[in-house]
C-alpha positions in Angstrom: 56.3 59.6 119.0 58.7 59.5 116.3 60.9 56.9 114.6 62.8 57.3 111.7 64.2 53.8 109.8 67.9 53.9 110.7 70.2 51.0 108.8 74.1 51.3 108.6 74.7 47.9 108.1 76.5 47.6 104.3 74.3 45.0 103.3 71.2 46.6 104.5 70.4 43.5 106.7 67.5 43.9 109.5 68.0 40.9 111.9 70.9 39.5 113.5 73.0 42.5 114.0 70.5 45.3 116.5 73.4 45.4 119.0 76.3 46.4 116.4 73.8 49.1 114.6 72.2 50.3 117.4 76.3 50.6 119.2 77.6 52.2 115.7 75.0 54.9 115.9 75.5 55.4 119.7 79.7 56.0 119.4 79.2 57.6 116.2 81.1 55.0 114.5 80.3 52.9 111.4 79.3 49.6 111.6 82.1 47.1 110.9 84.4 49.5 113.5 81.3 48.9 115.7 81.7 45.3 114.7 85.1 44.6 115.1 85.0 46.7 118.8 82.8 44.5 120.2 84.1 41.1 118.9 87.7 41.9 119.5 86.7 42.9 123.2 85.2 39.6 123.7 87.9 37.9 122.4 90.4 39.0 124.4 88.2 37.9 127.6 87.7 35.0 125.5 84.2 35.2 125.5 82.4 33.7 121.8 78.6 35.0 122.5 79.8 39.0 121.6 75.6 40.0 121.8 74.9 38.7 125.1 73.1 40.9 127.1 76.2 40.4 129.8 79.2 40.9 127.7 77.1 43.6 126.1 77.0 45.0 129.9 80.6 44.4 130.5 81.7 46.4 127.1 79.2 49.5 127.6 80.5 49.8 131.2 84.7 49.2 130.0 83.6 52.1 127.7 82.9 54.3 130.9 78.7 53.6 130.6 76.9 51.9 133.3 73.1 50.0 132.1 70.4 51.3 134.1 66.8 49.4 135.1 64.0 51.7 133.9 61.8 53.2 136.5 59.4 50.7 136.7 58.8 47.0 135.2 56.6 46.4 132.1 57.4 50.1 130.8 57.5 50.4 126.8 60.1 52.6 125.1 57.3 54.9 124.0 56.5 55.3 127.5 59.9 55.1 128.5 60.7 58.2 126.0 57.7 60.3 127.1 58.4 59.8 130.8 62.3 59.8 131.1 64.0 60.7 128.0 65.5 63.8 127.8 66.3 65.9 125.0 69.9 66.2 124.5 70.7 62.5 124.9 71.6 59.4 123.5 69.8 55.8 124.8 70.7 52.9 124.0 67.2 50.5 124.8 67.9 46.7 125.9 64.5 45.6 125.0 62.9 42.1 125.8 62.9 40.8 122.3 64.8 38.5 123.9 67.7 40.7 123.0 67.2 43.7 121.1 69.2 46.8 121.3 67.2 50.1 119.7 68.6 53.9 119.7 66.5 56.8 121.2 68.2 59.8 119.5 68.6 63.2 121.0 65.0 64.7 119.7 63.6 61.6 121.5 62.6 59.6 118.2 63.4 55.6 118.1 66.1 55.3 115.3 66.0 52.0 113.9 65.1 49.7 111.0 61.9 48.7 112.9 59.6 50.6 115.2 59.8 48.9 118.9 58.0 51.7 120.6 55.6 49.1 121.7 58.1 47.0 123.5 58.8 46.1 126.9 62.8 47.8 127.8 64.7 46.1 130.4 67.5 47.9 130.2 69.3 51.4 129.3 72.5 53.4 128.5 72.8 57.0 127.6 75.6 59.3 126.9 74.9 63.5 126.7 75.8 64.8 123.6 78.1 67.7 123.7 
């Protein structure tokens, strides 16, 4: 298992913002684009809660990603990356935090500014990386 402490937030803040650093890291994008994305998306569905696990849904899948359930219930992300990760990809972990969003990178090491391998996921994206 790896992790490596991953932070692109300017201010170098580690709570309240998982799902726009976890997102910046997974379009390759920096953190206030990642920011603004997101809000302005849920704006013009006039949504307000932008880091809801549902509007978090809708914008991964309007961006051409569809969340997957992991394979079975109760599985960690460490389990989830030794069982089911594959090289080669991005993930993008929904753990039950209650909402925490986490990047697997493509050597299969949690990216983050806190190391969730011990976490229960509910949820996943991926995208293969070209």
């Amino acid at each position: 298992m790896g992790f490596i402490y991953y932070n692109c937030n300017p201010k170098q803040m580690h709570v309240r913002d998982c799902v726009f650093r976890a997102l910046s890291y997974f379009y390759d994008m920096p953190w206030r684009e990642a920011v603004t994305r997101i809000v302005n998306y849920n704006c013009d569905l006039g949504q307000v809660n932008f880091t809801h696990i549902t509007n978090i849904t809708n914008f991964m899948a309007a961006n051409g990603y569809e969340r997957h359930k992991p394979p079975r219930k109760g599985m960690t992300v460490q389990e989830f990356i030794d069982e089911c990760a594959k090289e080669g990809n991005i993930y993008v972990l929904n753990t039950i935090h209650p909402l925490h969003l986490t990047i697997i990178d493509e050597k299969k090491k949690v990216n983050d500014t806190w190391d969730c391998s011990d976490r229960v996921m509910k949820y996943y994206w991926f995208r293969t990386i070209k």
